[in-house]
Backbone and ligand atoms as CSV (ligand in chain L), in Angstrom:
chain,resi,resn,atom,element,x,y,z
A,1,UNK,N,N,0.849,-1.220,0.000
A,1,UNK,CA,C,0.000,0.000,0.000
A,1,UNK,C,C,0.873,1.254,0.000
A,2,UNK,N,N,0.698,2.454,-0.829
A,2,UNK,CA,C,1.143,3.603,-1.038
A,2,UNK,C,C,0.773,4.142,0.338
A,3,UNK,N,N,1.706,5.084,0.914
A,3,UNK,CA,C,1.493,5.802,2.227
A,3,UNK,C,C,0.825,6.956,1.582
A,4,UNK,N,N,-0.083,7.126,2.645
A,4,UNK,CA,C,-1.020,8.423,2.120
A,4,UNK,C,C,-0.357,9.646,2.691
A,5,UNK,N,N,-0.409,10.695,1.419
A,5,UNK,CA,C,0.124,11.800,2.543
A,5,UNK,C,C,-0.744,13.116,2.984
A,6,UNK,N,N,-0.549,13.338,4.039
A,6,UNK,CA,C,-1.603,14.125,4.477
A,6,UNK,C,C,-1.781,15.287,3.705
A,7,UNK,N,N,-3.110,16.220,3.681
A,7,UNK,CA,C,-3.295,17.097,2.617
A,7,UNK,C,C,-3.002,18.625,3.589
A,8,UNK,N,N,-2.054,19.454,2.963
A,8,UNK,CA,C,-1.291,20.420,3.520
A,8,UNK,C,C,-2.461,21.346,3.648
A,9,UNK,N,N,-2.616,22.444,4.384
A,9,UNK,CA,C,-3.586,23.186,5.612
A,9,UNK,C,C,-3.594,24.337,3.982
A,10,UNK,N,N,-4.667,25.171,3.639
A,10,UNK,CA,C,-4.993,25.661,2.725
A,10,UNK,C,C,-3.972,27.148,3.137
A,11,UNK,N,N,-3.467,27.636,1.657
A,11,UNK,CA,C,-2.441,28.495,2.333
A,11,UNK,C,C,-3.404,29.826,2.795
A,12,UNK,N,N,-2.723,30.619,3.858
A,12,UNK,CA,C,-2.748,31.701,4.533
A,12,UNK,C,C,-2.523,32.636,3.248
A,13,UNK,N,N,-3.938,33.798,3.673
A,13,UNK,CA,C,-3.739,34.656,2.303
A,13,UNK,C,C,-3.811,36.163,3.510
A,14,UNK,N,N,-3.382,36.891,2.819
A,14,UNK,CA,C,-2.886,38.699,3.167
A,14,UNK,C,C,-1.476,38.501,4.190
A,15,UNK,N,N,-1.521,39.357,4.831
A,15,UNK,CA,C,-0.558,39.761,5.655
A,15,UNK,C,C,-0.350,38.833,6.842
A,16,UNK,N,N,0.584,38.462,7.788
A,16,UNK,CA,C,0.399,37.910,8.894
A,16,UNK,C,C,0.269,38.922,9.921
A,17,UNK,N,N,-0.465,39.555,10.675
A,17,UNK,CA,C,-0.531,40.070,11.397
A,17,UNK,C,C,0.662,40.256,13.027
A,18,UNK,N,N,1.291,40.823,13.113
A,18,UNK,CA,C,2.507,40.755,14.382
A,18,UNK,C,C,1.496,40.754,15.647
A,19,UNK,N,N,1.506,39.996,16.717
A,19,UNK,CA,C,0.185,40.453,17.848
A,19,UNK,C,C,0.931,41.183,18.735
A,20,UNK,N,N,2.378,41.717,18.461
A,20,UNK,CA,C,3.145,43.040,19.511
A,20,UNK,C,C,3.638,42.281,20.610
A,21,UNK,N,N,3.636,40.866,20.684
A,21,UNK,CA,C,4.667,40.329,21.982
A,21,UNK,C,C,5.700,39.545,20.983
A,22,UNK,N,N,6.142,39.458,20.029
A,22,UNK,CA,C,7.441,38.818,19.412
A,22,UNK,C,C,6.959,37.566,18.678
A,23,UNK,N,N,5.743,37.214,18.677
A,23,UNK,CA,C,4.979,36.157,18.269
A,23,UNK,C,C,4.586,36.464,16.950
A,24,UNK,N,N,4.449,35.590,16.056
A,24,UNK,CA,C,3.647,36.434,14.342
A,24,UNK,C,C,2.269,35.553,14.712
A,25,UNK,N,N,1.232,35.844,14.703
A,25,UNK,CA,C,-0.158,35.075,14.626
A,25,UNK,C,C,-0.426,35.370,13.100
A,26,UNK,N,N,-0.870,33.644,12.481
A,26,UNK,CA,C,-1.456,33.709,11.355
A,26,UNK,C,C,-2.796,33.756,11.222
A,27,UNK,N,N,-3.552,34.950,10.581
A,27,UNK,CA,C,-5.130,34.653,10.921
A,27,UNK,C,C,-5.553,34.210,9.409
A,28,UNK,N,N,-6.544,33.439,9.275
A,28,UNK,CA,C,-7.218,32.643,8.414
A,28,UNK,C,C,-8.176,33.605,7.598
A,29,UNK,N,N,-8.511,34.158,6.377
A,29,UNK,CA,C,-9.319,34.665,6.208
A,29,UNK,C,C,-10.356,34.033,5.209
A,30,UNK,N,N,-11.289,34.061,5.514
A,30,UNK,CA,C,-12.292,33.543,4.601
A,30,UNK,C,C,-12.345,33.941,3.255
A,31,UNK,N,N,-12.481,32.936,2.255
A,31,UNK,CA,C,-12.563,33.417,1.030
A,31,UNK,C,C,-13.612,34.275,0.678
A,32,UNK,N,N,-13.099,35.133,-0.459
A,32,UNK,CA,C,-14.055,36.018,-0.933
A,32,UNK,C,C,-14.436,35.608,-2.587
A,33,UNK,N,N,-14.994,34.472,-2.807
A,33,UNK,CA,C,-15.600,34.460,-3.508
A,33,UNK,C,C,-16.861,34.316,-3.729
A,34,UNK,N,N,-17.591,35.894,-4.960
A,34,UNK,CA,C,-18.491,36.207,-5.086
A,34,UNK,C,C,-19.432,34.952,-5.913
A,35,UNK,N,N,-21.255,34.881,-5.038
A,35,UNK,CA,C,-21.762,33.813,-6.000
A,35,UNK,C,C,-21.674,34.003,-6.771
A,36,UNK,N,N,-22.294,33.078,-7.788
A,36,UNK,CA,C,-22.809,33.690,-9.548
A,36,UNK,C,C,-23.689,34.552,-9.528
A,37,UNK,N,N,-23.590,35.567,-10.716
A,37,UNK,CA,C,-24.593,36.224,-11.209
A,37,UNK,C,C,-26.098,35.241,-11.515
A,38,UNK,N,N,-26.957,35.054,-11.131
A,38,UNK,CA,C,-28.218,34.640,-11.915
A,38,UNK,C,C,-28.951,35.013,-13.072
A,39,UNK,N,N,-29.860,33.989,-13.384
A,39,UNK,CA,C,-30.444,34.584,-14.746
A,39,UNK,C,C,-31.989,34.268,-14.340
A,40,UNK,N,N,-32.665,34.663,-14.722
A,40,UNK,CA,C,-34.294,33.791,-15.006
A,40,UNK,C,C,-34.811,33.648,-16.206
A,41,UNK,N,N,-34.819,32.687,-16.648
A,41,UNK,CA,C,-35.511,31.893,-18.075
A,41,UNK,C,C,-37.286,32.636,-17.978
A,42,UNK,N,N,-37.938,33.219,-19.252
A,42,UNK,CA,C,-38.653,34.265,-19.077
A,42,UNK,C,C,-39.602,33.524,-20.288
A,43,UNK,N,N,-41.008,33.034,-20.054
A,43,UNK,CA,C,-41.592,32.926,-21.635
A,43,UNK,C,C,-42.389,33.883,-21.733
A,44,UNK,N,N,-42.771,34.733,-23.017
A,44,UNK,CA,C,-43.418,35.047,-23.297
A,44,UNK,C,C,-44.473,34.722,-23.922
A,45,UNK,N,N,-45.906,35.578,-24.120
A,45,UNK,CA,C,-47.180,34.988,-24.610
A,45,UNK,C,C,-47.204,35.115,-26.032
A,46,UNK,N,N,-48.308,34.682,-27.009
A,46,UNK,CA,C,-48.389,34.865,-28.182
A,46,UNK,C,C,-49.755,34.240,-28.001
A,47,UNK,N,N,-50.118,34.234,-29.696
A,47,UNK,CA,C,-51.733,33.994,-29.470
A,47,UNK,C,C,-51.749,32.680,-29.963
A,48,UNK,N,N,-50.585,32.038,-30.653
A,48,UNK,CA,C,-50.908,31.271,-31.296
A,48,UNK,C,C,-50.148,29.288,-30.663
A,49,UNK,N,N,-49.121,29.410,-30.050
A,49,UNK,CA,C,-48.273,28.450,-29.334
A,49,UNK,C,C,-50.092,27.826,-28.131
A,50,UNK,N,N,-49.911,26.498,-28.813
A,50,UNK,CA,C,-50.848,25.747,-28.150
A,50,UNK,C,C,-50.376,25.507,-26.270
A,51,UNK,N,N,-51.674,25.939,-25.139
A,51,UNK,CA,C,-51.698,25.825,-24.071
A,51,UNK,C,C,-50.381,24.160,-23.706
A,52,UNK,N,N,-51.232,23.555,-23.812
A,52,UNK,CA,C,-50.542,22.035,-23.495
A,52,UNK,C,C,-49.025,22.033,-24.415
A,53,UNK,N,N,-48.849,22.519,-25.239
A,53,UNK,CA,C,-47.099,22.623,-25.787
A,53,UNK,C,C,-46.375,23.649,-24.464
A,54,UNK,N,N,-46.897,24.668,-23.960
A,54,UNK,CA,C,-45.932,25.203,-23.238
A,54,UNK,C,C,-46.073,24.702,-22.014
A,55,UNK,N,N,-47.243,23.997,-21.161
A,55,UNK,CA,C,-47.022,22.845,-20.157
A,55,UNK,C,C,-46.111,21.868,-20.526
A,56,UNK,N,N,-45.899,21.386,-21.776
A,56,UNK,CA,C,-44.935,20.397,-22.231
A,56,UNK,C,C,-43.581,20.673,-21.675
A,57,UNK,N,N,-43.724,21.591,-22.192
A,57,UNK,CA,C,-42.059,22.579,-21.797
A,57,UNK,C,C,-41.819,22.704,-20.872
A,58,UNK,N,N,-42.549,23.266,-20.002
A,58,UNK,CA,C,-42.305,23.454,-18.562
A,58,UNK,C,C,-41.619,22.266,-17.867
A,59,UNK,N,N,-42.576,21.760,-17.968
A,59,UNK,CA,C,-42.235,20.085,-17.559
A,59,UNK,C,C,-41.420,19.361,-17.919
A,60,UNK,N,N,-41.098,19.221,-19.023
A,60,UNK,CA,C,-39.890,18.875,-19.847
A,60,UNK,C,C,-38.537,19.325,-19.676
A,61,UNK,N,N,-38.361,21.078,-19.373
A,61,UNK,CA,C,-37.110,21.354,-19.547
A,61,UNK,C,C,-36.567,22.512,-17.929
A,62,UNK,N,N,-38.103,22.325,-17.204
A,62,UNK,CA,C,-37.973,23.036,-16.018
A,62,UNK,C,C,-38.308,22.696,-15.142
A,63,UNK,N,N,-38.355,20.614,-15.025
A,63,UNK,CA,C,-38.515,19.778,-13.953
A,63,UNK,C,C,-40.255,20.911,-12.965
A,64,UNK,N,N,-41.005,21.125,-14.115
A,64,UNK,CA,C,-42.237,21.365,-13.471
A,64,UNK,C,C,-43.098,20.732,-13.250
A,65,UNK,N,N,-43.992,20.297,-11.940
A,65,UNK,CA,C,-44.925,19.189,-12.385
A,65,UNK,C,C,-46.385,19.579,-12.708
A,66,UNK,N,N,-46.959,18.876,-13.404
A,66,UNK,CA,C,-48.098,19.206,-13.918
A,66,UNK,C,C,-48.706,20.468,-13.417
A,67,UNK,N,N,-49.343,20.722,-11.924
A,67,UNK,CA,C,-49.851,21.874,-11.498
A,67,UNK,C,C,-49.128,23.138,-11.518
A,68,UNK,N,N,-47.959,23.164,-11.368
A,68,UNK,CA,C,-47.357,24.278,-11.269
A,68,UNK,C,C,-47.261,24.692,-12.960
A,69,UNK,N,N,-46.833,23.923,-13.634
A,69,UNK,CA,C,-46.290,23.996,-14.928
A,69,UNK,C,C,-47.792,25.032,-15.620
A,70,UNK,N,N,-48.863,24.104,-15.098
A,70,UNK,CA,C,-49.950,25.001,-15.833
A,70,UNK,C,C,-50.191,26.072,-15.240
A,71,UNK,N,N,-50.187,27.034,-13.997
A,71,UNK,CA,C,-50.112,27.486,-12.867
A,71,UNK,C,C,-49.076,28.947,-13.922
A,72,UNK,N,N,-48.279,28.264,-14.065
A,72,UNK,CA,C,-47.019,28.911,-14.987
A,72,UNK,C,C,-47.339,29.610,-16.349
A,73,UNK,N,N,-47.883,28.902,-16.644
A,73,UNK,CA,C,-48.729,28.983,-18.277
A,73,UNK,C,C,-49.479,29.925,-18.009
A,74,UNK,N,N,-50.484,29.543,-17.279
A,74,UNK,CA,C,-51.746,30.430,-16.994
A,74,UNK,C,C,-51.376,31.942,-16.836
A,75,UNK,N,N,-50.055,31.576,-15.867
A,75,UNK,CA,C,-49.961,33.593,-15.715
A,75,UNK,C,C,-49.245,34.106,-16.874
A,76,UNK,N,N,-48.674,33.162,-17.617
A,76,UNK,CA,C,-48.077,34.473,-19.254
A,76,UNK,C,C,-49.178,34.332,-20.008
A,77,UNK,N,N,-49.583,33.429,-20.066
A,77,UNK,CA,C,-51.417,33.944,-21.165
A,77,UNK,C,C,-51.827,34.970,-20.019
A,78,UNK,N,N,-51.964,35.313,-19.217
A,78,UNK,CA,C,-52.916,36.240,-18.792
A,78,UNK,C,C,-51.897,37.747,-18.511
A,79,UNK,N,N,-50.606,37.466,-17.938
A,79,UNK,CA,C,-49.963,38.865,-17.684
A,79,UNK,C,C,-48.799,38.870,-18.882
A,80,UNK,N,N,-48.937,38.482,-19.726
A,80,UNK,CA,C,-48.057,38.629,-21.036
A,80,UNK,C,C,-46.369,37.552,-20.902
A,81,UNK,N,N,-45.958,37.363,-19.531
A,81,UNK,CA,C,-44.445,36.824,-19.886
A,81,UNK,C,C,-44.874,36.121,-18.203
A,82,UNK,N,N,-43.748,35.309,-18.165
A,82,UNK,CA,C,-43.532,34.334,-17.206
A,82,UNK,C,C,-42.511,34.278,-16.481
A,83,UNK,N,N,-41.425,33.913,-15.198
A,83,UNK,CA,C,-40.435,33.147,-14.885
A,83,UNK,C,C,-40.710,31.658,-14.940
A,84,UNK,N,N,-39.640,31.200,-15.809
A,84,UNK,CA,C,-39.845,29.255,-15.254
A,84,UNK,C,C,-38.862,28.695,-14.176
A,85,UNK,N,N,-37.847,29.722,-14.345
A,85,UNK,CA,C,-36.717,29.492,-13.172
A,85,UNK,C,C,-35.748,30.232,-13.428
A,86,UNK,N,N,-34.989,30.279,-12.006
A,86,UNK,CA,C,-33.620,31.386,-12.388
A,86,UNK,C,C,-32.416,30.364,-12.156
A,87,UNK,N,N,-31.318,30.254,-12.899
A,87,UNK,CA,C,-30.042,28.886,-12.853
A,87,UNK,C,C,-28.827,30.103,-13.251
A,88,UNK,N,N,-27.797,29.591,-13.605
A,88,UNK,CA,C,-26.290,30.488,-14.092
A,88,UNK,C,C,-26.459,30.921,-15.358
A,89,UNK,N,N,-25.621,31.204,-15.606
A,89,UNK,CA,C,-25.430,31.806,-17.238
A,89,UNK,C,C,-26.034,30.950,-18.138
A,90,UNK,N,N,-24.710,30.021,-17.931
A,90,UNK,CA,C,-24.834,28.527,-18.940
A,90,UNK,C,C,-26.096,27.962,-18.813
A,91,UNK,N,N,-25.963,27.711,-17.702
A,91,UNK,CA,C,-27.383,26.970,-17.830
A,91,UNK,C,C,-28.979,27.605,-18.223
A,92,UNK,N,N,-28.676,28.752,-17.969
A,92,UNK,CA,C,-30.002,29.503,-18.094
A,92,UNK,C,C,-30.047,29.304,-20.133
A,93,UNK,N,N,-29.008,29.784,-20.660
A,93,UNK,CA,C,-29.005,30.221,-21.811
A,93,UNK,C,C,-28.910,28.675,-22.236
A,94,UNK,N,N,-28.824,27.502,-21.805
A,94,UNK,CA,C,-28.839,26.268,-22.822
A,94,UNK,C,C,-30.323,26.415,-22.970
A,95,UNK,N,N,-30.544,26.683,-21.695
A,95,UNK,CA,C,-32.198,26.033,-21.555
A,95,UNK,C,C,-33.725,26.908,-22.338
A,96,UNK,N,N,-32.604,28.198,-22.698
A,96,UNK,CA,C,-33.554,28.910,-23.465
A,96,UNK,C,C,-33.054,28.159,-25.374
A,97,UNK,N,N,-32.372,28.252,-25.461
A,97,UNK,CA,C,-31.884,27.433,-26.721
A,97,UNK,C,C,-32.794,25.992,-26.967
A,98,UNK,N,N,-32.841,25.093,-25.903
A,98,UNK,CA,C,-33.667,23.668,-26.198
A,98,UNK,C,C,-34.797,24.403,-26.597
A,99,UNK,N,N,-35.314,25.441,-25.279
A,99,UNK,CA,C,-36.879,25.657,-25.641
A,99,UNK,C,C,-37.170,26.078,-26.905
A,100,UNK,N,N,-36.621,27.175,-27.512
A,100,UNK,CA,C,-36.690,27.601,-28.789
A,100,UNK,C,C,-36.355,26.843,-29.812
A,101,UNK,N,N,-35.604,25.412,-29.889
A,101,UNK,CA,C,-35.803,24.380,-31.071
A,101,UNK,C,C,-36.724,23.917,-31.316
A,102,UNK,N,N,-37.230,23.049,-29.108
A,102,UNK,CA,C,-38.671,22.633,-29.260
A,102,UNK,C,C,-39.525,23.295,-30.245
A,103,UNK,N,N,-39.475,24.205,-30.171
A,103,UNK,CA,C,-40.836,25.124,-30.393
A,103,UNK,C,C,-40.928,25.501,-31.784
A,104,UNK,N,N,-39.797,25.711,-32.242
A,104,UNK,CA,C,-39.505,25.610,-33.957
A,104,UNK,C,C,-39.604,24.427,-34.626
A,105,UNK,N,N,-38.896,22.927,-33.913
A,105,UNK,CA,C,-39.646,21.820,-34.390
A,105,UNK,C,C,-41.640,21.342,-34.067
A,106,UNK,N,N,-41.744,22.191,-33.351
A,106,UNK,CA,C,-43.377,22.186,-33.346
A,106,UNK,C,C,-44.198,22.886,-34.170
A,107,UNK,N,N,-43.242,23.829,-34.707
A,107,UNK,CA,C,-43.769,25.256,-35.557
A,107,UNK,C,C,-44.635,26.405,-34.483
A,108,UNK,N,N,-43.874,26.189,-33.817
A,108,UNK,CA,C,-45.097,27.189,-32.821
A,108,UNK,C,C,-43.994,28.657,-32.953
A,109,UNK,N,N,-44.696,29.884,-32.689
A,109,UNK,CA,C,-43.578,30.937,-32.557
A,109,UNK,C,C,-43.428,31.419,-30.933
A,110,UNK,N,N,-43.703,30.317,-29.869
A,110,UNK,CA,C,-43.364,31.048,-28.496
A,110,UNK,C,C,-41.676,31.737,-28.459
A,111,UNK,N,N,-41.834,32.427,-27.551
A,111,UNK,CA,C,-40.547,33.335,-27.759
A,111,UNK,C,C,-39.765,32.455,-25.869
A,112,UNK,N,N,-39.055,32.649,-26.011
A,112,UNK,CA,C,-37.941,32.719,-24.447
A,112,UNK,C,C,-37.070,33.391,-24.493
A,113,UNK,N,N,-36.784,33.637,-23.135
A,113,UNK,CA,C,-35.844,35.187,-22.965
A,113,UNK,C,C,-35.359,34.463,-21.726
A,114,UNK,N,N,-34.004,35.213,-21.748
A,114,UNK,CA,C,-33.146,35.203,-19.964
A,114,UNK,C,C,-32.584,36.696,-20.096
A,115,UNK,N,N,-32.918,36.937,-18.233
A,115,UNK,CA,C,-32.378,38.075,-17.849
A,115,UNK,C,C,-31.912,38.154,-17.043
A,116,UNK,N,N,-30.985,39.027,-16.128
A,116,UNK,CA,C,-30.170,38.766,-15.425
A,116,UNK,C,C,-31.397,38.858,-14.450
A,117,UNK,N,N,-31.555,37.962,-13.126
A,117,UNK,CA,C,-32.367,38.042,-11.480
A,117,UNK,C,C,-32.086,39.328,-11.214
L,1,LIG,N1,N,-51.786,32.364,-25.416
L,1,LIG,C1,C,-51.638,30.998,-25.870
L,1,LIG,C2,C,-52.980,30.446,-26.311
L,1,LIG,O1,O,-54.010,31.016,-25.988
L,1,LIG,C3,C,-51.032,30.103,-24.787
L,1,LIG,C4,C,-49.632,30.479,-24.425
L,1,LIG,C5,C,-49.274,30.486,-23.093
L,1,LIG,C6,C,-48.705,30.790,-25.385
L,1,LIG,C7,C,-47.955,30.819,-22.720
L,1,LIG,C8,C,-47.391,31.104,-25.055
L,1,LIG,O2,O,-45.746,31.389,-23.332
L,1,LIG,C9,C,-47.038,31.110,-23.713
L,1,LIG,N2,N,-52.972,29.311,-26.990
């Protein structure tokens, strides 16, 4: 068996601080890395993209289940646009890309949008 070797203590970042008796104290500082920016995947209404195709979608590409998905639907037919969810860059923008093939291989003209949260 290979000897394992222990995994070295994450390095000390800025200055070491002197604590004024001849001692150096190293203080630990927490990283500063900022979350991601978010996005929210956005559908908009039209008159013509069949009810049950954009429940399809929902469900299909925004792990919605049936009630919510229509729930979802219901408010961009009625207030013009939707959130289906907010994810990262990448992911936001694949997921507007599938939707808009779906929807071109259906012939429907629903639109999707991402914007930054
Ligand atoms: N307004 C469409 C209709 O009456 C339904 C629809 C809902 C279309 C949501 C697009 O994003 C949409 N068939």
């Amino acid at each position: 068996m290979p000897e394992e070797k222990p995994i070295p203590p994450e390095p000390l970042k800025g200055p070491t601080p002197d604590d004024g008796q001849g001692a150096v104290v190293a203080e630990r500082q927490a990283a500063k890395t900022e979350p991601p920016r978010m996005y929210q995947v956005v559908l908009l209404n039209d008159d013509y993209t069949p009810m049950e195709f954009v429940v399809m979608v929902l469900q299909e590409y925004f792990q919605r289940d049936l009630e919510t998905a229509t729930q979802i639907m219901l408010k961009v037919h009625k207030e013009g646009r939707g959130v289906c969810g907010v994810y990262t860059k990448d992911v936001a923008a694949t997921k507007v890309e599938l939707v808009l093939a779906a929807a071109r291989r259906g012939g429907h003209p629903l639109q999707c949008i991402m914007e930054a949260a």
